[in-house]
Each structure stands twice: as C-alpha cells, then as structure tokens.
C-alpha positions as CSV (number, residue, x, y, z in Angstrom):
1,X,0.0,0.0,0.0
2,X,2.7,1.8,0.8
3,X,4.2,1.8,-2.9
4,X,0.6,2.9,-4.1
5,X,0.5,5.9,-2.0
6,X,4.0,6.6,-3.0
7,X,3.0,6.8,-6.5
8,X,-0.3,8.2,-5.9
9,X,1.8,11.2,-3.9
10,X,4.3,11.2,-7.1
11,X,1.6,12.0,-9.4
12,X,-0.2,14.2,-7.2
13,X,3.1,16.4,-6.7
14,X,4.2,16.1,-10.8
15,X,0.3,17.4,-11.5
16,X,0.9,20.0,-9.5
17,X,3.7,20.9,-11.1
18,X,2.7,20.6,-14.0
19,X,-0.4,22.8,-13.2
20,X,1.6,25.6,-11.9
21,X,3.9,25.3,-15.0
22,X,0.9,25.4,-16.9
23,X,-0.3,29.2,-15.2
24,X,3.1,30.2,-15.1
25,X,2.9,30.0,-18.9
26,X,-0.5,31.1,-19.1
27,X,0.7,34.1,-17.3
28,X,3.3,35.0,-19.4
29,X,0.9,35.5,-22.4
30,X,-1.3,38.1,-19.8
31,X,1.8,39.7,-19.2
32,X,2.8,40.2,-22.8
33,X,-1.2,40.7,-23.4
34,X,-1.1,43.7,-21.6
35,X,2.1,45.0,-22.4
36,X,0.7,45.1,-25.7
37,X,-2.3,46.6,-24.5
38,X,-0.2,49.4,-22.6
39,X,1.5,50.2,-26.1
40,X,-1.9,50.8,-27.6
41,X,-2.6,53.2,-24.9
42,X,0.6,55.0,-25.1
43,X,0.0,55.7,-29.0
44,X,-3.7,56.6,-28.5
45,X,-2.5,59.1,-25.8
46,X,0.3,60.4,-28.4
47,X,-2.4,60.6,-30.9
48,X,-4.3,62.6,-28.9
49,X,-1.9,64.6,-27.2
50,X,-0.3,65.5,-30.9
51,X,-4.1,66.3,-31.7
52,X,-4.6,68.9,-28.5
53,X,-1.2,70.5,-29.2
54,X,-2.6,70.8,-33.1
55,X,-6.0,72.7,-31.3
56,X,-3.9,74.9,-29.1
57,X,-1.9,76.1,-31.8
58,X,-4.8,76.9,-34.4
59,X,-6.0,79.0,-30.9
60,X,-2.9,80.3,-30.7
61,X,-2.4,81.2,-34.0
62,X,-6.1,83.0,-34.4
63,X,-5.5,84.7,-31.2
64,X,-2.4,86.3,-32.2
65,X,-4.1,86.6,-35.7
66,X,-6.9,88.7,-33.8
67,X,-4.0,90.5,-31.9
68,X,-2.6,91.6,-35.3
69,X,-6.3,92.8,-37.1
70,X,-7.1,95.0,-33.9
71,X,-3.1,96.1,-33.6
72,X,-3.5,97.1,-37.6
73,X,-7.0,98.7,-37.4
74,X,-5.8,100.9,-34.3
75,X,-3.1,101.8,-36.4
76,X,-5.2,102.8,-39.1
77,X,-7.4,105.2,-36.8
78,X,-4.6,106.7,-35.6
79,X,-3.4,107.6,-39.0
80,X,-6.7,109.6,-39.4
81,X,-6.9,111.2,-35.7
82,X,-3.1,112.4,-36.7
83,X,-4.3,113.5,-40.4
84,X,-7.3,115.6,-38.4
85,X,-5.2,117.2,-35.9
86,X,-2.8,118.1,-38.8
87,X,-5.2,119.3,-40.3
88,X,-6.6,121.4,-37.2
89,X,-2.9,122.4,-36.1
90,X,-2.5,123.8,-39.9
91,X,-5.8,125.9,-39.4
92,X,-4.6,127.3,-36.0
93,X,-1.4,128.0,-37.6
94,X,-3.0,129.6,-40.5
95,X,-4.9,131.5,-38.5
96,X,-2.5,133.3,-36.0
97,X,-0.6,133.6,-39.4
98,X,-3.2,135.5,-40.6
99,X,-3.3,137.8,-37.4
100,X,-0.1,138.3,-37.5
101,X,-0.5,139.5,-40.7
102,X,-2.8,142.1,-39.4
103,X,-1.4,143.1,-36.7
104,X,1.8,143.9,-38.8
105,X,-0.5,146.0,-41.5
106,X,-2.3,147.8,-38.7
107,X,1.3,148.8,-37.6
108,X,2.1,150.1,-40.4
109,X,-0.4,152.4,-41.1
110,X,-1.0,153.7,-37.7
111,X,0.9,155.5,-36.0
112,X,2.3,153.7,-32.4
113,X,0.8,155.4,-29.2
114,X,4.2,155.4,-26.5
115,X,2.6,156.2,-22.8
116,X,4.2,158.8,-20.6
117,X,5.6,157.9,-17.7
C-alpha cells in the first residue's frame, strides 16, 4: 500500500507541477497581453496629445491673428486722428498767421501810441 501511495503522492506532486507550469505560462501570455495593450494606450495618448497640441496652436495662432487685425485697425485710426489734428494744427497756424498779418499792417499804417511815464 505503501508503494501505491507513494506513486499516488508522485503524481499528485508532478500534477501539481505541471499545473503551476501550466499558469506560469498562461501568465506570461497576460503579461505580454497587456504590455501590448499598454503600447496601444501610449499611441492613443500620443495621438491625442499630438491632436490637443494641433488645437492649441490653431488657438494660438487665431489669437495672435486677432492680436494683429485690432493692432493694424488701431493703427489705421490713428493715421486719421493724426491726419485731423494736422489738419486742425495747420488751421490754427493759418490763423494766427493771418493775425499776424494784421497786426503787422495795422502797424504800419497807424501811428504807435508810447505812454508817458
């Protein structure tokens, strides 16, 4: 009986091992399942990182687009205050010009009043 049991415990133990042999292995293919799997993540994340940074700069780029129209069109309305003031400046000018003018003809033709003192 003895020499039954001993080959009954044989068998037992070599199942065993061949049943943790068997997960071992069974494992590995999990393992290399989901390093696989991780891989896939890692280029959807790429992709999609690659796909924000492509957004941002389109945002970026309008932004400083927008930056550029409003930097141009204040610009433009400067151009036309400075034309106006010109243009007002070269009235005023003009003007006292034109006084001048009179005050010099009035000098002429009358005679200068000196006060006593």
């Amino acid at each position: 009986m003895s020499e039954s049991q001993s080959r009954y415990s044989i068998v037992e133990r070599l199942t065993q091992r061949k049943l943790d042999i068997m997960t071992a292995k069974s494992e590995l293919k999990e393992e290399l399942k989901h390093k696989e799997q991780k891989i896939e993540e890692l280029k959807k994340d790429l992709d999609n990182w690659n796909k924000d940074i492509e957004e941002d700069m389109k945002r970026e780029r309008r932004s400083r687009e927008r930056l550029i129209e409003r930097s141009i069109q204040a610009f433009q309305n400067m151009k036309e205050r400075i034309k106006e003031k010109e243009q007002i400046y070269d009235e005023k000018i003009n003007a006292i010009e034109e006084a001048l003018a009179s005050i010099e003809e009035i000098s002429k033709t009358s005679p200068t009043i000196q006060s006593k003192s």
